[in-house]
C-alpha atoms as one frame of an Amber mdcrd trajectory, in Angstrom:
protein
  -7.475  21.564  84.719  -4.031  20.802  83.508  -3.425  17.133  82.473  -1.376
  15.262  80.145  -2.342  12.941  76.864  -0.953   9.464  77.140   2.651   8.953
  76.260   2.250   5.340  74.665   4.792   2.716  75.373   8.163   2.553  73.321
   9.129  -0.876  72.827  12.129  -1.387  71.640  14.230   0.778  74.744  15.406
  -2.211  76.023  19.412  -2.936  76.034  20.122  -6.883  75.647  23.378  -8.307
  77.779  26.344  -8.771  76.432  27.289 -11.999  74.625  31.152 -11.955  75.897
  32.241 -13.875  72.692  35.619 -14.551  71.352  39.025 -16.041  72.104  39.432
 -16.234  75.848  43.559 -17.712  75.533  45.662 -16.933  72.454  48.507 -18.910
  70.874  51.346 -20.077  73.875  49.256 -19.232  76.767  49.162 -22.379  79.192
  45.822 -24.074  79.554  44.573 -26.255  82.556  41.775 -28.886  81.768  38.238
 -27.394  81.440  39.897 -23.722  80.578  37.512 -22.051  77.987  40.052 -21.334
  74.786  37.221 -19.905  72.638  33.560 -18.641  73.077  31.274 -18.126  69.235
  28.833 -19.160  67.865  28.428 -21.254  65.166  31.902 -23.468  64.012  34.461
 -20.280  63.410  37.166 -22.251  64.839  36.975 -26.309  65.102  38.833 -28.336
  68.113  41.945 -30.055  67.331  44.022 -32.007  69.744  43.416 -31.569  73.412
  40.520 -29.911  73.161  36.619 -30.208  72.614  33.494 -28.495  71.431  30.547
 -27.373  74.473  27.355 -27.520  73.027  27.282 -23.828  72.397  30.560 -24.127
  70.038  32.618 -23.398  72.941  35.851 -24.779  72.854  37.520 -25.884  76.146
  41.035 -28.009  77.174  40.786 -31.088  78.369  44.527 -31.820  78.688  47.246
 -29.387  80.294  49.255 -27.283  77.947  50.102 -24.776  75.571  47.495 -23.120
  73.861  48.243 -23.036  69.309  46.093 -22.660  66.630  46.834 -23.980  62.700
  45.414 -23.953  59.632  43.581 -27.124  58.339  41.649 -27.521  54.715  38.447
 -29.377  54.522  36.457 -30.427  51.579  32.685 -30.905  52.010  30.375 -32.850
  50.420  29.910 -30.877  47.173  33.511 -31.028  46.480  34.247 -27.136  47.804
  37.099 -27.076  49.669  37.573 -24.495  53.378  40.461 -23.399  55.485  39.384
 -23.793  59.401  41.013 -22.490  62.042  41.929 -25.559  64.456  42.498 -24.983
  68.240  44.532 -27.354  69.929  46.498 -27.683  73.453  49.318 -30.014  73.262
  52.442 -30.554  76.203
């Protein structure tokens, strides 16, 4: 009588989607209102002028223009102070 012994189950065989992250229009590209500049998570890069923040960190244009992206030094609240990356679309 031929037969086979279970096999178990392997859990972890499973692929997750990708995430599709990053910078989706780089520095003098034109934008158009509601054009996604920069998918991440977390605060990488902040919004500057022109732009805003989604609720996922995304950062979209909400005027027409030309896509940049500076420098800009913060200090926080224990005194230490951090470059950011600002994204901004100005005319």
């Amino acid at each position: 009588m031929a037969h086979r012994k279970a096999g178990g189950s392997a859990k972890n065989l499973k692929d997750s989607n990708a995430q599709y992250l990053g910078t989706k229009l780089y520095a003098g590209q034109d934008a158009k209102p509601g054009a996604i500049l920069v998918r991440q998570r977390g605060t990488k890069i902040i919004a500057g002028k022109g732009v805003k923040t989604g609720k996922d960190h995304t950062i979209f244009a909400i005027t027409e223009g030309k896509v940049s992206f500076t420098s800009k030094r913060k200090t926080g609240f224990n005194g230490k102070t951090k470059v950011y990356k600002v994204a901004n679309v100005t005319a």
